[in-house]
VEXMAR-462485 format. One record per residue: x, y, z of N, C-alpha, C in turn; residue in one letter. Coordinates in steps of 0.2 Angstrom, whole numbers, padded with zeros to 4 digits, always signed. Example, Ala and Ser with C-alpha at 12.3 -4.5 7.8 and 13.67 -1.06 7.14 Angstrom:
2
+0066-0028+0039+0062-0022+0039+0066-0016+0039A;+0064-0011+0035+0068-0005+0036+0064+0000+0039S;
END
This chain:
263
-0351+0346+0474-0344+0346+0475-0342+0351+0480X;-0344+0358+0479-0342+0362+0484-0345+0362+0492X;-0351+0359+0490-0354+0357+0497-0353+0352+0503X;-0348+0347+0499-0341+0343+0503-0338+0347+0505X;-0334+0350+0502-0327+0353+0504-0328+0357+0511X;-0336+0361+0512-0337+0366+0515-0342+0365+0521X;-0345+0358+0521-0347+0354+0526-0343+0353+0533X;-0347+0356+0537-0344+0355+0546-0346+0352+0550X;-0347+0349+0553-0351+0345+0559-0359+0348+0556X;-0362+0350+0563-0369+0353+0562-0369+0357+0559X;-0365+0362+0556-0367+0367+0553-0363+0367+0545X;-0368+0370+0540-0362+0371+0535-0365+0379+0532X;-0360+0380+0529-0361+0388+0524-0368+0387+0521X;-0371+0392+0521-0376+0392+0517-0374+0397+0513X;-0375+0396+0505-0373+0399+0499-0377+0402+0495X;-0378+0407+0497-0384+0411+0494-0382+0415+0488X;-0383+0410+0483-0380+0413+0477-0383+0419+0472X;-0390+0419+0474-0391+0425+0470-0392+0430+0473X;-0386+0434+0478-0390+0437+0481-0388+0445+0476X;-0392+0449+0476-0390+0454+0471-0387+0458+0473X;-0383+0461+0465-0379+0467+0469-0384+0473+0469X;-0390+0473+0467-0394+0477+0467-0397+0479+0474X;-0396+0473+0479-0399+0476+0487-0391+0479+0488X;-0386+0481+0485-0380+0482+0489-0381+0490+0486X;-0384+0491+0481-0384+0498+0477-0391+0502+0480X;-0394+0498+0483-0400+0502+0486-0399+0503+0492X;-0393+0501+0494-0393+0502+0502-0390+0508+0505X;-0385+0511+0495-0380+0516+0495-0385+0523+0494X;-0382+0528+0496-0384+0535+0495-0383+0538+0488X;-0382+0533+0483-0380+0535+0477-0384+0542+0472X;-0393+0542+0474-0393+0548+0472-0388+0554+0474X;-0385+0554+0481-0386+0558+0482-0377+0561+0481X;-0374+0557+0477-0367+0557+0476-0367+0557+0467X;-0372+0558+0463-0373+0558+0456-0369+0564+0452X;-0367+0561+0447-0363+0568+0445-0366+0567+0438X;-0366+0574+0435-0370+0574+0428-0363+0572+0423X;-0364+0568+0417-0360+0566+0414-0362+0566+0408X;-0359+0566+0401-0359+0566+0395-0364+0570+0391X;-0368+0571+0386-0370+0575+0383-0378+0571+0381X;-0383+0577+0382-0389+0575+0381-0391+0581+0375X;-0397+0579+0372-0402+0583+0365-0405+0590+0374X;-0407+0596+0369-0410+0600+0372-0416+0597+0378X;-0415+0599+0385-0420+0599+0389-0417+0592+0391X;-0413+0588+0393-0412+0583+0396-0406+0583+0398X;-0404+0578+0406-0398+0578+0410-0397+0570+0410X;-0388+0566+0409-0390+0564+0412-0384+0562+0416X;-0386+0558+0422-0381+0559+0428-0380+0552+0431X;-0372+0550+0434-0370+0543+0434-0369+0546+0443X;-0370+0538+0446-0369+0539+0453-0361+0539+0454X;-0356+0539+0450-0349+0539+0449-0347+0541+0442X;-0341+0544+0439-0337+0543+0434-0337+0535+0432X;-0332+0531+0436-0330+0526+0433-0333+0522+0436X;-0333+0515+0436-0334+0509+0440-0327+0502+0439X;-0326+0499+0446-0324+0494+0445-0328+0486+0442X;-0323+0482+0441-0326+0474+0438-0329+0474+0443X;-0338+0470+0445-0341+0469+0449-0347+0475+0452X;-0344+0480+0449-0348+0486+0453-0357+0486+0448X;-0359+0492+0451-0366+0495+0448-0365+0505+0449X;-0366+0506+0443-0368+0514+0442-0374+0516+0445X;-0379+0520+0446-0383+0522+0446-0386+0527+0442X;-0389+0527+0436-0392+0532+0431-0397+0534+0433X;-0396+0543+0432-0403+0545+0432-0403+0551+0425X;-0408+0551+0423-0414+0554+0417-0417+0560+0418X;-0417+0565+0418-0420+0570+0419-0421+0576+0414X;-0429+0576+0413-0431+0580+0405-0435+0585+0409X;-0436+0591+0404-0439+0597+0406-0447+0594+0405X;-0448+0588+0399-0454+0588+0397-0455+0580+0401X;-0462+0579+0402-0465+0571+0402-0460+0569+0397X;-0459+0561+0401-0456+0555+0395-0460+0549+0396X;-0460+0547+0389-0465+0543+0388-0462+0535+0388X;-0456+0536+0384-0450+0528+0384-0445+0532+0385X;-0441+0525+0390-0433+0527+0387-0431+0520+0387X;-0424+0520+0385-0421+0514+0383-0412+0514+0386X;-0410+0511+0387-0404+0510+0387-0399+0505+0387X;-0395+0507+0384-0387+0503+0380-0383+0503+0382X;-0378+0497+0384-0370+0502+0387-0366+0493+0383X;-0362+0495+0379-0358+0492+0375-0363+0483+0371X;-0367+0485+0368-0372+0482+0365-0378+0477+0369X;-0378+0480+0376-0382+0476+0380-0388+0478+0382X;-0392+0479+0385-0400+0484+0386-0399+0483+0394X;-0401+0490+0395-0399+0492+0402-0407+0495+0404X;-0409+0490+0410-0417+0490+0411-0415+0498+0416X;-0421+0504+0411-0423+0512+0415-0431+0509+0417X;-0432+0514+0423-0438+0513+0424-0441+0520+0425X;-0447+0523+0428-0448+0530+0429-0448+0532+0436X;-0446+0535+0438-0447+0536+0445-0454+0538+0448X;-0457+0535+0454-0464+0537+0453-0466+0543+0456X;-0462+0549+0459-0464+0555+0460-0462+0558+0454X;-0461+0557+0447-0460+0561+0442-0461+0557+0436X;-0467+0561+0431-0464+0558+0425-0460+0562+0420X;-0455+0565+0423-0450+0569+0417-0441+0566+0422X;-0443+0559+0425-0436+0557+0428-0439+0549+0427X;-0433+0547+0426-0431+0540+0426-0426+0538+0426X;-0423+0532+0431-0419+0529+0434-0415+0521+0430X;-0409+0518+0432-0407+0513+0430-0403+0512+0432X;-0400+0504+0431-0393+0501+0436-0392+0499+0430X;-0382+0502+0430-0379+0499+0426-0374+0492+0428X;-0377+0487+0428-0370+0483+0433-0365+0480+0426X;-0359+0481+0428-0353+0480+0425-0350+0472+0427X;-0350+0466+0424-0346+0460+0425-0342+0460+0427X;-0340+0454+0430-0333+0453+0438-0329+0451+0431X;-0330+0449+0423-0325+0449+0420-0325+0453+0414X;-0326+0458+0415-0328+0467+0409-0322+0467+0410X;-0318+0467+0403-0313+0471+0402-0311+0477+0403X;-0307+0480+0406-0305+0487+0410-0305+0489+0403X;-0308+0496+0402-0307+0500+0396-0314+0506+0397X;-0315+0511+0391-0320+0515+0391-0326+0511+0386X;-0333+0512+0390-0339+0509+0385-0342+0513+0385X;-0347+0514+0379-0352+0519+0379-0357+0519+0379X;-0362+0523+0384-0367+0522+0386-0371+0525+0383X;-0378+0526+0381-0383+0526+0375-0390+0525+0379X;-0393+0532+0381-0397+0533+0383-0403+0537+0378X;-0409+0532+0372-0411+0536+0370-0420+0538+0371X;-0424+0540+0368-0430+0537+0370-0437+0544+0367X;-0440+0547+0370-0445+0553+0367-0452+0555+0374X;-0452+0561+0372-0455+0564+0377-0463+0560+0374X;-0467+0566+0379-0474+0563+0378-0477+0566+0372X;-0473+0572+0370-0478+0573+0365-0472+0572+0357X;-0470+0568+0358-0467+0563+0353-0460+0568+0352X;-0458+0572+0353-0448+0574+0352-0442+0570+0355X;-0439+0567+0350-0433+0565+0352-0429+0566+0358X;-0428+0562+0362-0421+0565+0366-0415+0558+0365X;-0409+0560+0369-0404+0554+0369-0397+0559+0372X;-0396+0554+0376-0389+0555+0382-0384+0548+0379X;-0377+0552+0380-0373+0548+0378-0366+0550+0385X;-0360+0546+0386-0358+0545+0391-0353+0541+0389X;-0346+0539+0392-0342+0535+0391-0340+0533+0398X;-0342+0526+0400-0342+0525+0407-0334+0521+0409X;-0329+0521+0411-0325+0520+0412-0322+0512+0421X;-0323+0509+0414-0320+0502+0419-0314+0501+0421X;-0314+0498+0427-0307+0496+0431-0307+0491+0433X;-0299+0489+0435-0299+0481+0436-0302+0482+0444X;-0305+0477+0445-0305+0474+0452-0302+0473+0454X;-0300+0472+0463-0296+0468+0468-0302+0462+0471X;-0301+0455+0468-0302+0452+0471-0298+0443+0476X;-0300+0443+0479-0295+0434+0482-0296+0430+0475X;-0290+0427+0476-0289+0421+0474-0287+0416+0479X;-0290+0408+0478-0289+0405+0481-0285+0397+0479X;-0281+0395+0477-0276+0390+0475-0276+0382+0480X;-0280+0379+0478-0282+0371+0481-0279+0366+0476X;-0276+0359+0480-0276+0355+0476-0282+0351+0479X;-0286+0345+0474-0291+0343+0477-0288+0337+0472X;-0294+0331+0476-0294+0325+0469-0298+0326+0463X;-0295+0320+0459-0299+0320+0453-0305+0321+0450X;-0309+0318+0455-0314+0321+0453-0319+0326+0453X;-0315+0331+0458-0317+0339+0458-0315+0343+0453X;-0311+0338+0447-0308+0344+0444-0308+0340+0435X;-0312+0334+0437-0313+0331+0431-0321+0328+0430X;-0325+0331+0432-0329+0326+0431-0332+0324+0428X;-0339+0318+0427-0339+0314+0425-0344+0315+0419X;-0347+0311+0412-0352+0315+0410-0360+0318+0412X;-0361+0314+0418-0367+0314+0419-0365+0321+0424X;-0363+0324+0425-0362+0329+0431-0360+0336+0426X;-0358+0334+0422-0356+0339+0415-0362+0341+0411X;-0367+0335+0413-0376+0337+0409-0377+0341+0413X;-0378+0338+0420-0381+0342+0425-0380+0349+0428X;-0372+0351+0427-0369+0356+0427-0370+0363+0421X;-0372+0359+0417-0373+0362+0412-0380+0365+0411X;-0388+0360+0414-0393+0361+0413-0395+0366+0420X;-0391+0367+0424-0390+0372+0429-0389+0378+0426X;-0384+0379+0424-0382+0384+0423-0388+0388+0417X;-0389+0383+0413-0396+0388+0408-0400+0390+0411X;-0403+0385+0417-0410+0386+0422-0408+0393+0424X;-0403+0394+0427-0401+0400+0431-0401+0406+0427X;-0398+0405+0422-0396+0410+0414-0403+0413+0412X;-0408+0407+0411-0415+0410+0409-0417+0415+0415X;-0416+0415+0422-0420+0417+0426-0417+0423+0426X;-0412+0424+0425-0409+0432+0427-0409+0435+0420X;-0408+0431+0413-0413+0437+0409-0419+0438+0407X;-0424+0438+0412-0431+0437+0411-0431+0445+0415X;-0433+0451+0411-0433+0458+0414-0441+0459+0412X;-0444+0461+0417-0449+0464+0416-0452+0473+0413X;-0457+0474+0410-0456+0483+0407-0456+0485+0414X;-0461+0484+0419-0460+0489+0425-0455+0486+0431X;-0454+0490+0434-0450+0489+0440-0456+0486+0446X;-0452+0478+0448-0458+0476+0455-0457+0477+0460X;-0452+0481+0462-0450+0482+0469-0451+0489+0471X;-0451+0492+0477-0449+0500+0479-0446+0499+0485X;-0443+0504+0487-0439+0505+0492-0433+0499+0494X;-0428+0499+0498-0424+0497+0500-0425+0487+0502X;-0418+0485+0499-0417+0480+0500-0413+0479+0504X;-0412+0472+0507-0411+0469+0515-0406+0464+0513X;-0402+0463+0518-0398+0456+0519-0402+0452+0522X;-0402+0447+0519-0407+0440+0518-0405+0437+0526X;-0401+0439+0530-0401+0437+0538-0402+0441+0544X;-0405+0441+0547-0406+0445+0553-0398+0446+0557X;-0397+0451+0557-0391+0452+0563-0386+0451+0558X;-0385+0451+0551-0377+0450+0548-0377+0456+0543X;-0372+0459+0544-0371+0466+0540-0368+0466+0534X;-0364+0463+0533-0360+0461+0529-0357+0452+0526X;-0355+0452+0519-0355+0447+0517-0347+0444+0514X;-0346+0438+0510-0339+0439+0508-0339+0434+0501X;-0332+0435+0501-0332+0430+0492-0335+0432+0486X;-0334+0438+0486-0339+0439+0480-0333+0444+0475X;-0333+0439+0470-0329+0439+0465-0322+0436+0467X;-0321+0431+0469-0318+0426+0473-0316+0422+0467X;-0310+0421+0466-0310+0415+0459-0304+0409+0463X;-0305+0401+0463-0304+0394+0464-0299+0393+0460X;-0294+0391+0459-0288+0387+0455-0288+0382+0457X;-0289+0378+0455-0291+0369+0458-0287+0366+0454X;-0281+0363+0456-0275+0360+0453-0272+0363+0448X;-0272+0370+0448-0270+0375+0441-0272+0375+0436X;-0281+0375+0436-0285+0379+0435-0289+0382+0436X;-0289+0390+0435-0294+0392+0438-0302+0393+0432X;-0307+0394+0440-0312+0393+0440-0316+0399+0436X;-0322+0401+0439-0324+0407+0436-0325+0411+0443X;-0324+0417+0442-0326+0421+0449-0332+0421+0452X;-0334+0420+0459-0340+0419+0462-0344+0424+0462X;-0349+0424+0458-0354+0428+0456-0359+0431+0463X;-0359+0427+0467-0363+0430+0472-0360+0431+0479X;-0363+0431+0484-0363+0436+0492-0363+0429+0496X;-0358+0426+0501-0361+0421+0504-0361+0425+0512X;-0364+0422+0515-0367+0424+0522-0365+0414+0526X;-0361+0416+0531-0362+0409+0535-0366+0410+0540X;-0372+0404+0538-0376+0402+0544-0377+0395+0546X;-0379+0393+0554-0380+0387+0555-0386+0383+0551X;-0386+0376+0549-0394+0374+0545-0400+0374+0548X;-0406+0376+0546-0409+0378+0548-0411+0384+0547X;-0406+0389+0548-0409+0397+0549-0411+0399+0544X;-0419+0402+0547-0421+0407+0545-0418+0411+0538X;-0420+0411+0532-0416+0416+0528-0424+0419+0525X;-0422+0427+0521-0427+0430+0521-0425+0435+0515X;-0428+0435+0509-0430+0435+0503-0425+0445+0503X;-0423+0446+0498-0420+0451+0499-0425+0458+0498X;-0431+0456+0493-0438+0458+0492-0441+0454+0491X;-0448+0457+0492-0455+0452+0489-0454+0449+0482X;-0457+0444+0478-0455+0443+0471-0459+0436+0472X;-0459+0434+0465-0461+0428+0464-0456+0421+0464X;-0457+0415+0466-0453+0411+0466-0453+0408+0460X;-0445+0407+0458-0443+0406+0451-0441+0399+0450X;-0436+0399+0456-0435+0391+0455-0435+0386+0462X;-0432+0381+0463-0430+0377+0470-0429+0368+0469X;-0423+0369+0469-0420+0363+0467-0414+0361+0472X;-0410+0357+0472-0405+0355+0475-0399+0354+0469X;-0396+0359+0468-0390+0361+0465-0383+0355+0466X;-0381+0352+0460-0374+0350+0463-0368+0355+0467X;-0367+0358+0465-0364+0363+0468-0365+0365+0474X;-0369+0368+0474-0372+0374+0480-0377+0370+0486X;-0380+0363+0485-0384+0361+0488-0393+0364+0487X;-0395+0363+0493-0402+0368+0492-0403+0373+0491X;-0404+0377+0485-0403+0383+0483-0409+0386+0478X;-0414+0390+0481-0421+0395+0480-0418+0399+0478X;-0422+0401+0471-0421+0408+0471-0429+0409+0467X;-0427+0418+0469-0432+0422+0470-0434+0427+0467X;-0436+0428+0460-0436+0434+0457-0438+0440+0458X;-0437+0444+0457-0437+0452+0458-0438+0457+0452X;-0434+0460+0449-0434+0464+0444-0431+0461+0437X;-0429+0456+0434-0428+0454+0429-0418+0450+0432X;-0421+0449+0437-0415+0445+0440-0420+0440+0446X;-0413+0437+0450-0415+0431+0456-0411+0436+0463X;-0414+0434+0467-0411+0435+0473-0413+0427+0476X;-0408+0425+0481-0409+0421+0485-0414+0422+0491X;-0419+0417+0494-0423+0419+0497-0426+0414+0501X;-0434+0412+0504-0434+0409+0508-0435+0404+0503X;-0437+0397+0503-0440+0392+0500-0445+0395+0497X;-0446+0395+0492-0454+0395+0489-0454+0392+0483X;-0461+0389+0482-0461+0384+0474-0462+0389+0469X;-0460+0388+0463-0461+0391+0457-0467+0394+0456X;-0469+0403+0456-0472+0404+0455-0480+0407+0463X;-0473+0404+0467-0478+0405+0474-0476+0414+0475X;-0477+0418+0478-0478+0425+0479-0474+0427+0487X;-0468+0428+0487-0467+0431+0495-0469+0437+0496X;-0467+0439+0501-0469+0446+0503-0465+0448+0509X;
END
């Protein structure tokens, strides 16, 4: 449906919908902006790359204990927040908090608990403070059938979205990526639409989850990281759309079949 609307001559948007906001928080200097926050057991720090976050954003947590750590785990308003360790240290470890494009503004508590190597207790606690976002809205009238559709597109719409739903919460215990992530296009800096929400005959939609980048068909796209390929279908929505897994989410990436290995 949406690949009508946004169809041009030779060229149409290429929608790259999974692209993560995780290459946008690797690309930031956030260690180096981390502020220590809320209260930890003896021998332990722990420190958010901001006080507060907006709807759509990502914190940066970091973990730092006097002794080796052996687990850690974390929570932030009954949800599990994948830590990992950092691999020049085993008395640090790190985590990304991402906050929903619709997280209601308010204070959540964040719940960081786990145990050293030689089995004592630690745990960090924190109250992370959400804001609303500024994001476009866009108000279309269209026809009927973009705003009513029919049941077999209502199957299809729906067996999409659990495909996609399985694939981003599938979190692995280690981390598979290291160093920085890349915009999926040679030469383009920057992306838009992201948390973008449709009113299509006065109603609105759900805000755009992901980053679109305009390219001509054809081009070249290039995996935000290495990762296995998850899936690769031709979407009602979005048209041909690969994704690429990473860390316990998808990025959008080059074509690859399920299960093939980019690099």
């Amino acid at each position: 449906m949406n690949s009508q609307l946004n169809a041009a001559g030779g060229k149409r948007e290429v929608r790259l919908i999974g692209v993560c906001l995780v290459a946008i928080a690797m690309l930031l200097p956030a260690a180096a902006t981390a502020k220590q926050a809320g209260t930890c057991t003896v021998g332990a720090t722990l420190r958010l790359s901001a006080p507060e976050a907006n709807q759509g954003s990502l914190l940066l947590i970091e973990i730092k204990s006097t002794k080796p750590l052996a687990e850690v785990q974390g929570d932030w308003d009954r949800r599990s927040v994948p830590i990992w360790q950092k691999a020049t240290s085993e008395k640090q470890r790190r985590g990304l908090l991402a906050v929903d494009l619709e997280k209601a503004p308010g204070e959540y508590e964040l719940k960081v608990t786990g145990q050293t190597a030689d089995g004592e207790k630690m745990s960090c606690g924190a109250m992370v403070t959400v804001k609303k976002g500024l994001f476009a809205t866009e108000k279309l009238q269209v026809e009927k059938q973009f705003v009513e559709p029919s049941p077999e597109q209502i199957k299809r719409a729906n067996e999409e979205r659990q495909k996609l739903r399985d694939i981003f919460d599938r979190v692995t215990p280690e981390r598979l990526w290291d160093g920085n992530f890349r915009i999926p296009l040679d030469g383009v800096t920057t992306g838009s639409n992201f948390g973008k929400r449709r009113i299509l005959n006065g109603n609105p939609g759900s805000p755009h989850t992901g980053v679109d980048f305009p390219a001509a068909t054809g081009r070249r796209r290039i995996g935000n990281w290495s990762g296995a390929g998850k899936s690769r279908s031709h979407r009602a929505r979005y048209g041909a759309a690969p994704a690429l897994g990473t860390h316990g989410g998808a990025c959008a990436g080059e074509s690859a079949a399920p299960g093939k290995t980019l690099e």
